[in-house]
PLY file of the C-alpha trace (Angstrom):
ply
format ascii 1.0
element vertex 66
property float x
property float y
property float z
element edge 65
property int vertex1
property int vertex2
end_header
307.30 291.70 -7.52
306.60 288.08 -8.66
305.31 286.81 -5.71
302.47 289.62 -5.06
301.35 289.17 -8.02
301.12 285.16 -7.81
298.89 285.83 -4.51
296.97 288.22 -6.02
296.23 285.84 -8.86
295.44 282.82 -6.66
293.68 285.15 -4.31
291.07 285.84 -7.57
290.93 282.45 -8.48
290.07 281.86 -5.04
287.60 283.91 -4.98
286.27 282.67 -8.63
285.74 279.56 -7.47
283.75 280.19 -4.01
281.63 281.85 -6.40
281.05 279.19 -9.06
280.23 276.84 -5.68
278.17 279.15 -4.39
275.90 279.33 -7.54
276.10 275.63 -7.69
274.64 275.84 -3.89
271.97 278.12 -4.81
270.74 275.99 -7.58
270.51 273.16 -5.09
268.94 274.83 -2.57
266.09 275.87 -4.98
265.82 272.08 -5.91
265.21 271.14 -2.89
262.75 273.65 -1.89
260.68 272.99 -4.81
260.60 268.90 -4.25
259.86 270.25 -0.14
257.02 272.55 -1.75
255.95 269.07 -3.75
255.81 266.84 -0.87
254.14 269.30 1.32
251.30 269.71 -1.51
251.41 265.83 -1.58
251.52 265.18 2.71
248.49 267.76 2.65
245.71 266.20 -0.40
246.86 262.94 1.93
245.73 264.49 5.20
242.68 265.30 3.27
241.61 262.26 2.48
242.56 260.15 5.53
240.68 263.02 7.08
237.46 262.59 4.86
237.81 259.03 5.21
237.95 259.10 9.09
235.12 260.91 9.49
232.92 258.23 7.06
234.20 255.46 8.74
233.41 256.99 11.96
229.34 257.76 10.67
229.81 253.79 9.72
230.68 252.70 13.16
228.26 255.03 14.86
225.34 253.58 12.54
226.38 250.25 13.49
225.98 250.47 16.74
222.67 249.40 18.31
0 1
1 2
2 3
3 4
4 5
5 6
6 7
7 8
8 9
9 10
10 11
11 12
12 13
13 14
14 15
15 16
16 17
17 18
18 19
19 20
20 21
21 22
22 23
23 24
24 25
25 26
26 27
27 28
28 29
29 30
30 31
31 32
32 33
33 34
34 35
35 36
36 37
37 38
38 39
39 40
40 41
41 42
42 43
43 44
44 45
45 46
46 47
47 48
48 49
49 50
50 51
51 52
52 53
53 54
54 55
55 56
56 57
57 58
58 59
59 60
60 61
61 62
62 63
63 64
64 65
């Protein structure tokens, strides 16, 4: 009857710790999705202004030419 009992227990503590990784995981995950949400926010206001840029440069060339 001892040794059910000893697999039943590791079995748990198994289990116990899958869990206590899996919240680890979670919390992560969520870490990284926010610093993802960041650099997306960031990668766009760049776009932005290489894009406003662009188009005054390209008004300057156009002036320019004779």
């Amino acid at each position: 009857m001892l040794w059910p009992m000893f697999a039943i227990a590791l079995g748990f503590l198994g289990v116990a710790v899958l869990a206590v990784l899996a919240v680890r995981v979670f919390a992560e995950v969520r870490r990284l999705s926010a610093e993802v949400a960041l650099a997306s926010r960031r990668i766009a206001s760049a776009s932005a202004d290489l894009e406003r840029e662009a188009a005054g440069l390209a008004r300057a060339g156009h002036d320019a030419r004779p």
